[in-house]
C-alpha positions in Angstrom: 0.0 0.0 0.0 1.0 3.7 -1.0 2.5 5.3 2.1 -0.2 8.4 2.7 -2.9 5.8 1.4 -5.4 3.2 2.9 -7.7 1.4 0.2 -10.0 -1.4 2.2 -13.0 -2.9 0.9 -15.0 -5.8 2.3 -16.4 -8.6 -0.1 -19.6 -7.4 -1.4 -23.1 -8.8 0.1 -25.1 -11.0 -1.9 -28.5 -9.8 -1.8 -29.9 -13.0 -2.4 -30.7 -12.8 1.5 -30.6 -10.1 4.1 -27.7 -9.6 6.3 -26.5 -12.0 9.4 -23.7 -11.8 11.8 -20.9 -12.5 9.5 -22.1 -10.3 7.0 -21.8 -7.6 10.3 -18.5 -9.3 11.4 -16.7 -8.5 8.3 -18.0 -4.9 7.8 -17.1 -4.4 11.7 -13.3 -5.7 11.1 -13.0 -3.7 7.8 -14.5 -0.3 9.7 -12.3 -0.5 12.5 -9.3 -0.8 10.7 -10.4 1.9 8.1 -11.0 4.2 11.2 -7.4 3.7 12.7 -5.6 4.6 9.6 -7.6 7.7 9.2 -6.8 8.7 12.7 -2.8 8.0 11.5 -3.8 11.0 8.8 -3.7 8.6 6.1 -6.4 8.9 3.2 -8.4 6.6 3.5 -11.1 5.1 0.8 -13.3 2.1 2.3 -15.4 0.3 -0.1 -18.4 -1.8 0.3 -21.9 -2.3 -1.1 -24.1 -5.0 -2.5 -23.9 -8.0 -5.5 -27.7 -7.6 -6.8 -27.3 -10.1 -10.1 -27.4 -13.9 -10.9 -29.5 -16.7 -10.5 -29.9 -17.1 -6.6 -32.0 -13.6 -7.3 -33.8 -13.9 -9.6 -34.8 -17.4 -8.3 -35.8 -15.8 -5.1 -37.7 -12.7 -6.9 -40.0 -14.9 -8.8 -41.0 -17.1 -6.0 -41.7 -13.7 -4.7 -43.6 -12.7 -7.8 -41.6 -9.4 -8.1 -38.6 -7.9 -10.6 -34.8 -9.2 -9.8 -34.3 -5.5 -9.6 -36.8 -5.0 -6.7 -36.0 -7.8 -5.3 -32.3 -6.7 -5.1 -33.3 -3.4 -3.7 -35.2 -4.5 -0.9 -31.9 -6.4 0.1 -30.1 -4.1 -0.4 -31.9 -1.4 2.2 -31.8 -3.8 4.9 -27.7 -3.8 4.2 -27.3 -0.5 4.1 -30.0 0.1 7.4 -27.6 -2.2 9.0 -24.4 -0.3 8.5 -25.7 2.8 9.4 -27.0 1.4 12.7 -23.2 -0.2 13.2 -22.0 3.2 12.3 -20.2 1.7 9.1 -17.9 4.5 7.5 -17.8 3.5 4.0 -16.6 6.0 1.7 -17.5 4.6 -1.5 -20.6 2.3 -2.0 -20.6 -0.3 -4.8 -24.0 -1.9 -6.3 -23.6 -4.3 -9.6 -26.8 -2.6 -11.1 -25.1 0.6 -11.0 -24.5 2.1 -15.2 -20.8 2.9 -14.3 -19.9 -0.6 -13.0 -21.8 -2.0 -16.1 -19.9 0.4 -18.4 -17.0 -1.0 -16.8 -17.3 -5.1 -16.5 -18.3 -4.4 -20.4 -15.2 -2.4 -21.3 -13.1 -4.8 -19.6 -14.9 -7.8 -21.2 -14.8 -6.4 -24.8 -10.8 -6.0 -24.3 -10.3 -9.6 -23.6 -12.7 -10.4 -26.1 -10.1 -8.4 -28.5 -7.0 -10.2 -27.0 -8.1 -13.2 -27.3 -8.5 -14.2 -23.9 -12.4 -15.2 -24.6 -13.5 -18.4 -25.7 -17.1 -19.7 -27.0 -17.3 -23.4 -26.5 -19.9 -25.8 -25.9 -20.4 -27.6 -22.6 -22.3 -30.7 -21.0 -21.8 -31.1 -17.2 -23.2 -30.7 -13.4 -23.9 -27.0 -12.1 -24.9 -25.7 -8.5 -27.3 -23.3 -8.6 -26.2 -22.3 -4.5 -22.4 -21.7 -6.0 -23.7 -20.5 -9.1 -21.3 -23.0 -10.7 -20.4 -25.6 -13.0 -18.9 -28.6 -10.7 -16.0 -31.1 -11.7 -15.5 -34.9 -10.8 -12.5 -33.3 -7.8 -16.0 -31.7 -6.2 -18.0 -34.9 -5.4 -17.4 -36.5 -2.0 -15.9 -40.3 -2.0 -19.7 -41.5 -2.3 -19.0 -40.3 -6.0 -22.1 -37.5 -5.0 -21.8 -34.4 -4.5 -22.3 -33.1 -1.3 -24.9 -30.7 0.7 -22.3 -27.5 0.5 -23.2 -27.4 -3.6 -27.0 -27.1 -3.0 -29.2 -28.2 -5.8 -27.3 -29.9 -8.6 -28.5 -30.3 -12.4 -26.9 -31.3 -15.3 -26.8 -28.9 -18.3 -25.5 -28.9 -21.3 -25.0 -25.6 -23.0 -22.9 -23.0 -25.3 -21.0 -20.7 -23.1 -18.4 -18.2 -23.1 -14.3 -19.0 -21.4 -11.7 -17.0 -19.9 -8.3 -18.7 -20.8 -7.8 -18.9 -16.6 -5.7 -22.1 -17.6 -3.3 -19.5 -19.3 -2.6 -17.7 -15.8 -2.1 -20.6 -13.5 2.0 -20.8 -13.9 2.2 -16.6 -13.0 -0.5 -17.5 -10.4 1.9 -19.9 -9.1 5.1 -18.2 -9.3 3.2 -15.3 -7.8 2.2 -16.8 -4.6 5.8 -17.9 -3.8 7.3 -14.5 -4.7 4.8 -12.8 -3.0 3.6 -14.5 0.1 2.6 -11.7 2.2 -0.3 -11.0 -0.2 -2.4 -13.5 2.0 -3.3 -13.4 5.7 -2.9 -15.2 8.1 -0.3 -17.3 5.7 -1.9 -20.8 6.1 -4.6 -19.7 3.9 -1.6 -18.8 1.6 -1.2 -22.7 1.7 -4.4 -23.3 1.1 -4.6 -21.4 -2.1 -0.9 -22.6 -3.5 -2.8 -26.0 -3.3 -5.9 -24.9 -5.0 -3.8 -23.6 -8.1 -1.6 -26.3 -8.2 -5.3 -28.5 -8.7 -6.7 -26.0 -11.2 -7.3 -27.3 -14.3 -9.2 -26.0 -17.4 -11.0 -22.4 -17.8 -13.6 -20.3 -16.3 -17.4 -20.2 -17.8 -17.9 -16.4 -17.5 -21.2 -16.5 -18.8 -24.8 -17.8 -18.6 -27.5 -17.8 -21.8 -30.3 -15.3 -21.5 -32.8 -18.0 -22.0 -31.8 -19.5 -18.6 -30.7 -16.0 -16.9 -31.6 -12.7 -17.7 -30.8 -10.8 -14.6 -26.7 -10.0 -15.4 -24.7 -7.7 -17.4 -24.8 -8.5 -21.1 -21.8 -9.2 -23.4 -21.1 -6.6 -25.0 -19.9 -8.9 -28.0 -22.5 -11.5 -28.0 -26.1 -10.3 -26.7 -27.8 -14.0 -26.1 -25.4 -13.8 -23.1 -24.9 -12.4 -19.6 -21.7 -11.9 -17.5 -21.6 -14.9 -14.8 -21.9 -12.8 -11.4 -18.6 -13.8 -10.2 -16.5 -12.3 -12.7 -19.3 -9.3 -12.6 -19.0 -8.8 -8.8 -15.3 -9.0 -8.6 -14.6 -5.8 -10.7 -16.4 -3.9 -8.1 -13.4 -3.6 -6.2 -11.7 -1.1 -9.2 -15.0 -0.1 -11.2 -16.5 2.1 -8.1 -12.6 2.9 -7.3 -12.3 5.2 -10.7 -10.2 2.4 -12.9 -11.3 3.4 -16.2 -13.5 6.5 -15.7 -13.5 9.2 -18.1 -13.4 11.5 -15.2 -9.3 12.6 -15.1 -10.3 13.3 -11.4 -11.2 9.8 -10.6 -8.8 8.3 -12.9 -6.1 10.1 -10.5 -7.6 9.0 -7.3 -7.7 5.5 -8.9 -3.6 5.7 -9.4 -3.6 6.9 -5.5 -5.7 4.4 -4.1 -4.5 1.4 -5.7 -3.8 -1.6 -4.7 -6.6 -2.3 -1.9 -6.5 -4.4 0.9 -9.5 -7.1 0.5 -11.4 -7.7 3.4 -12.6 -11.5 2.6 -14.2 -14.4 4.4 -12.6 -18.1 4.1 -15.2 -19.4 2.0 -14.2 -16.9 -0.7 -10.7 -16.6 -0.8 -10.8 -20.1 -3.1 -11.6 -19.9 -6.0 -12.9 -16.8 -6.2 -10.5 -14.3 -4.8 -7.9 -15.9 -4.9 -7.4 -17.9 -8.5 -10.4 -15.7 -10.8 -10.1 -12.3 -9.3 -6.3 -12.4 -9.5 -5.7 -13.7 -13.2 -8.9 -11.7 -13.7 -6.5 -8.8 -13.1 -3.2 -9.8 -14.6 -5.2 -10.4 -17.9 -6.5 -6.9 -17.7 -2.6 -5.7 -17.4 -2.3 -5.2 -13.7 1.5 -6.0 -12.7 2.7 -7.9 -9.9 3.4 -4.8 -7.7 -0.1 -3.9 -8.5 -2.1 -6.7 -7.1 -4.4 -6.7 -3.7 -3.9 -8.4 -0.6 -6.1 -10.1 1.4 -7.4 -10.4 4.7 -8.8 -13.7 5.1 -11.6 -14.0 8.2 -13.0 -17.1 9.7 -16.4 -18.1 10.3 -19.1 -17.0 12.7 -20.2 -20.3 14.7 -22.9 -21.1 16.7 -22.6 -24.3 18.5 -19.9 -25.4 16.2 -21.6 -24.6 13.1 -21.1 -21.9 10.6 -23.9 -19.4 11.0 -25.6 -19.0 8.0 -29.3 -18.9 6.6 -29.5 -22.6 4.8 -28.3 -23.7 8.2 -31.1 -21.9 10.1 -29.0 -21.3 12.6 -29.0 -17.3 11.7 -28.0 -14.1 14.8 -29.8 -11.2 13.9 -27.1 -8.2 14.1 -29.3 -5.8 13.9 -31.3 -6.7 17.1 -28.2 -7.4 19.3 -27.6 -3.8 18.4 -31.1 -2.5 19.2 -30.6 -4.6 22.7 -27.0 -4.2 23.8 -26.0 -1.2 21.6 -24.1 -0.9 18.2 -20.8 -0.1 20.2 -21.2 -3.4 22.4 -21.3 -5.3 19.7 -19.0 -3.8 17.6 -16.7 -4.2 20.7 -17.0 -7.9 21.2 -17.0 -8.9 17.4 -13.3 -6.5 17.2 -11.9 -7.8 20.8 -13.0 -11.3 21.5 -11.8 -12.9 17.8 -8.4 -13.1 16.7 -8.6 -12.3 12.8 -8.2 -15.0 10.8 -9.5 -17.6 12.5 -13.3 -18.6 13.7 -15.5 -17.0 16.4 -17.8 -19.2 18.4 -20.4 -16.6 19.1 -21.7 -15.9 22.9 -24.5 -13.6 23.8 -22.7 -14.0 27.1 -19.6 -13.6 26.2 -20.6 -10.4 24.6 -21.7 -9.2 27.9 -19.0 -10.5 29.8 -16.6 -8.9 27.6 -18.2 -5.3 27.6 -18.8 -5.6 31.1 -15.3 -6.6 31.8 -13.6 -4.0 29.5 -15.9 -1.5 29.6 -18.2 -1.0 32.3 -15.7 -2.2 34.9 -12.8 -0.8 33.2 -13.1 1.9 31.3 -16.2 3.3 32.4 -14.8 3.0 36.1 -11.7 4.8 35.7 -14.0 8.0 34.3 -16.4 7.9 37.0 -14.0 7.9 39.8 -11.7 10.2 37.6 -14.5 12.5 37.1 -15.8 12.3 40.3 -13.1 13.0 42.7 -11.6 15.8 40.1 -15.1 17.8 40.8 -15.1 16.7 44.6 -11.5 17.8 45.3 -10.6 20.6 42.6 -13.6 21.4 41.1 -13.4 20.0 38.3 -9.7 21.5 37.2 -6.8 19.7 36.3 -3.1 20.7 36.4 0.4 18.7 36.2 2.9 19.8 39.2 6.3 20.4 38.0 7.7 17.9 39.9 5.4 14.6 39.4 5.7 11.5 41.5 7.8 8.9 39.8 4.1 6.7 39.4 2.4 9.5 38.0 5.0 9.9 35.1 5.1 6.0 34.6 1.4 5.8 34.0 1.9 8.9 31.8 4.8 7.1 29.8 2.8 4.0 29.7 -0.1 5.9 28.1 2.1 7.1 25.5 3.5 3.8 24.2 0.1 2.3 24.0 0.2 4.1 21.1 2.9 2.4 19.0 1.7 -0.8 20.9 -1.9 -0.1 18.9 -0.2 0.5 15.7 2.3 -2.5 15.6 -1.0 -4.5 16.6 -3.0 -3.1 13.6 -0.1 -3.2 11.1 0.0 -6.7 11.9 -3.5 -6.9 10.9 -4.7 -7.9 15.0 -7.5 -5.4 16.3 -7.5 -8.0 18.9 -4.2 -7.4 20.2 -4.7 -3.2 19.7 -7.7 -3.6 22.2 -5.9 -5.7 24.8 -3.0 -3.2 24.7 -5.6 -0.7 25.8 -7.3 -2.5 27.9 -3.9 -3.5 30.0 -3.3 0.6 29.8 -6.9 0.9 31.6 -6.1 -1.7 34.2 -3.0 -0.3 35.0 -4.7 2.7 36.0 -7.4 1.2 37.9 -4.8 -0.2 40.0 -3.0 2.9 40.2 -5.6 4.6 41.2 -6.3 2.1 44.3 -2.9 2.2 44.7 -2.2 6.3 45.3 -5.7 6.7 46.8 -6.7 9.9 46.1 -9.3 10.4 48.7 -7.0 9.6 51.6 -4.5 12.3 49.8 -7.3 15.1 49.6 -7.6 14.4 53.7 -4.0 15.5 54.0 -3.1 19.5 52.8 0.7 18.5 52.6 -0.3 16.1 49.7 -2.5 18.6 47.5 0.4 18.9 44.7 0.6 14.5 44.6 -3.6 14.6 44.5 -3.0 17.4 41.4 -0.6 14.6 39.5 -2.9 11.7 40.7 -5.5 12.9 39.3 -4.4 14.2 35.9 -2.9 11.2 35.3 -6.1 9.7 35.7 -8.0 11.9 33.4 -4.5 11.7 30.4 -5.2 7.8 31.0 -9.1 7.6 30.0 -8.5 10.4 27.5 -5.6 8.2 26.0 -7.7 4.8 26.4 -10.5 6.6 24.8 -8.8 7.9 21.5 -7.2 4.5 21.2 -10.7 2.9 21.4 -12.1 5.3 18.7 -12.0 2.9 16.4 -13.8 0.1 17.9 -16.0 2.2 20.0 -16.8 5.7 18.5 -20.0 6.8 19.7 -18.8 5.6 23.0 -15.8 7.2 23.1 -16.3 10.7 21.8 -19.3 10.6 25.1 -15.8 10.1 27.4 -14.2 12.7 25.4 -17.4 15.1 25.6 -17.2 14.3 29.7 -14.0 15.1 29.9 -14.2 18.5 27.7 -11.8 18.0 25.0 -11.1 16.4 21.6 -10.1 12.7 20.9 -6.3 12.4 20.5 -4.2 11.5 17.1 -1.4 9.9 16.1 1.3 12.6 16.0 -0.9 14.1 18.6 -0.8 11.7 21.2 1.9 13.4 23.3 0.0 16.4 23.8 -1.2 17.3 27.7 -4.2 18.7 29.2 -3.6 22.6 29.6 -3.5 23.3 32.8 -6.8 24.3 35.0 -9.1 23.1 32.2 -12.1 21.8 33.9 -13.6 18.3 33.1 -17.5 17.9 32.9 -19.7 16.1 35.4 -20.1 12.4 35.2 -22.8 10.9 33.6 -22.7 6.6 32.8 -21.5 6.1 29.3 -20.8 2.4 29.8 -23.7 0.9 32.1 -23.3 -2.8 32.6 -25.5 -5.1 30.3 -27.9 -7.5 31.5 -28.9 -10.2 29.9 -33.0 -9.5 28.6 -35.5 -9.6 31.2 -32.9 -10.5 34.2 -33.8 -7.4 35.8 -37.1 -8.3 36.2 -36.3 -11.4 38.5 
């Protein structure tokens, strides 16, 4: 990535169904991070949005007896309902119906068409209509069927349009050992080295009109439309500026470019991994040029992927409405380690915030808050000469600051939000520690109560800036409390001017119950 630049985007949702608590997950992961590199002054451009064509909707549209297109659109508000309640800063929004992503996907198909990379060939064979997919003998299970993950299978046999993906396996290969930072964490690396090495024959990037009509059409053969994978995947540079007229969004393009994908684990193979990338070598995009790709685990409940043909489905949008988009944004950030699965815990959720947040966070503010009205009204200043704890703390707040940015770097929000959360404890305990209501019964310890409690009120205002991120509405209420702005990197050395006066407490992190337990 370019030094002064951040380009993330998540995978688009399908709108074939309306959002669950992966879908949330991954917009949750890609917000924070976008949110700490803009707080590190970097420009930052975070795209997401909605995949609205192929079969699985229009399929679902005529059992409702309406349009694919208002079909798609009704998904597609509960999406975007949904990241607003999360608080979801997307800058750019991508939808396949859009005309500029059509204009695009065609432009880009037409010039493979012209260099050959384009096939029309004739095909008999097994497709899922879940996968939206033709399947191969290496997909059936060792009863010789194929299993439940493919969803309906039929066999068809049809005229259909190829990209040469056959012709890109040996760079794909050479690739992925010259470059093997461009997947994380690296044993999904693995896993896609061993999908390419199995990859044999070309990609069917189309479907006939007379068996789907909701897609992009050739622009070189009008019986067909684009296949939605190779359609969705150019989202990531068609809402970007790649190929606009517009000299203004051409440039950004240039500046943005290459993004960091945001991706779950059922995608990165074959998808992301072997079309989308010789996808973009065959447009021309070099080796320095390509994406990476931040691979996520599953969701679970109980041990089981959470996902609707499961029924096993957690509706984000009402653990927000109960617990509050913060809480949850909080526990999906702090309690998974990114790249792996989550087992998801109402209870943990609570636990978590409660732990944190309520008993951490929102502790050290009260009492902060509380005894800097009681004892100095409500004014701060930093003696000269500070206790040797005092500055310690004070130092300590300071390096949480690299200690967040090595953690995000290394692409572990997890690890960013314990580092704050030790910083937290650490006060808490300095706090009991020093005592500052035993000091304000002695006169001769008025300057120590001074540095006590400044150091209190650095610590949350530190904590707070770090946990912008994760937490925002939450923290800019401890910033309002405490009468000044959030902190920023290259800002984070800064003090409280002496005798500015903090606000009076008010909860911003009440404990969570779990429904109806107060009423026992």
């Amino acid at each position: 990535m370019k030094p002064n630049s951040y380009f993330i985007t998540t995978a688009i949702d399908y709108t074939n169904a309306p959002p669950h608590i992966g879908h949330a997950y991954e917009k949750v992961l890609a917000d924070v991070m976008a949110r700490h590199q803009r707080q590190r002054g970097k420009e930052v451009f975070f795209l997401t949005g909605v995949d609205q064509h192929g079969q699985k909707v229009q399929q679902a549209a005529e059992r409702g007896g309406i349009s694919p297109a208002e079909f798609a659109e009704a998904t597609t508000r509960k999406f975007v309902e949904l990241w607003e309640k999360l608080g979801i800063s997307n800058d750019g929004w991508a939808a396949t119906t859009a005309p500029l992503h059509r204009k695009t996907v065609q432009a880009i198909l037409a010039e493979l068409h012209r260099k050959g990379d384009l096939y029309k060939a004739a095909h008999s064979g097994f497709y899922s209509v879940r996968q939206e997919q033709f399947l191969t003998d290496k997909e059936r299970g060792p009863d010789g069927q194929f299993g439940p993950e493919w969803g309906e299978v039929t066999e068809i046999s049809e005229e259909n349009w190829y990209f040469r993906l056959s012709k890109y396996q040996p760079w794909l290969q050479e690739f992925a050992e010259k470059y093997p930072a461009f997947v994380f964490p690296d044993f999904r690396l693995q896993e896609l080295r061993n999908a390419v090495s199995r990859t044999a024959g070309d990609l069917c990037i189309s479907r006939p009109k007379s068996r789907l009509a909701w897609g992009i059409e050739l622009p070189f053969d009008q019986d067909f439309v684009t296949y939605v994978w190779f359609d969705a995947l150019i989202n990531y540079i068609s809402f970007a500026g790649y190929l606009s007229e517009d000299g203004g969004d051409a440039a950004k393009f240039a500046e943005r470019w290459p993004a960091l994908h945001v991706i779950g684990k059922d995608i990165l193979v074959p998808a992301h991994g072997i079309y989308w990338m010789s996808m973009l070598k065959a447009i021309g995009f070099s080796d320095e040029a390509m994406p990476r790709f931040l691979v996520h685990g599953y969701i679970n409940l109980q041990g089981a992927k959470v996902s609707k043909s499961l029924g096993n489905t957690v509706d984000p949008g009402g653990l927000a409405d109960l617990y509050g988009a913060d809480a949850l944004r909080y526990y999906l950030s702090a309690d998974c380690q990114c790249g792996q699965d989550m087992e998801f815990s109402e209870e943990r959720l609570m636990v978590r915030y409660n732990s944190d947040l309520a008993n951490g966070l929102g502790n050290l503010l009260n009492r902060t808050l509380n005894m800097a009205n009681r004892y100095r009204g409500g004014e701060l200043r930093l003696p000269e000469n500070a206790p040797e704890s005092v500055c310690s703390l004070l130092v300590e707040a300071e390096e949480t600051w690299g200690k967040v940015a090595v953690a995000m770097d290394s692409l572990h929000p997890h690890l960013a939000v314990d580092a704050v959360v030790a910083l937290v404890t650490k006060a808490n305990r300095f706090a009991e520690s020093e005592a500052p209501w035993k000091l304000a019964k002695d006169p001769g310890e008025a300057e120590r109560l001074d540095a006590v409690l400044y150091a209190m009120a650095e610590t949350v205002l530190h904590a707070a800036s770090l946990l912008f991120p994760f937490v925002p509405e939450k923290s800019l209420a401890v910033a309002g409390q405490l009468s000044l702005p959030l902190l920023e990197f290259g800002k984070e050395k800064s003090r409280i001017p002496a005798g500015h006066r903090v606000g009076e407490p008010k909860p911003v992190f009440p404990r969570l119950e779990k429904a109806g337990a107060s009423d026992a």
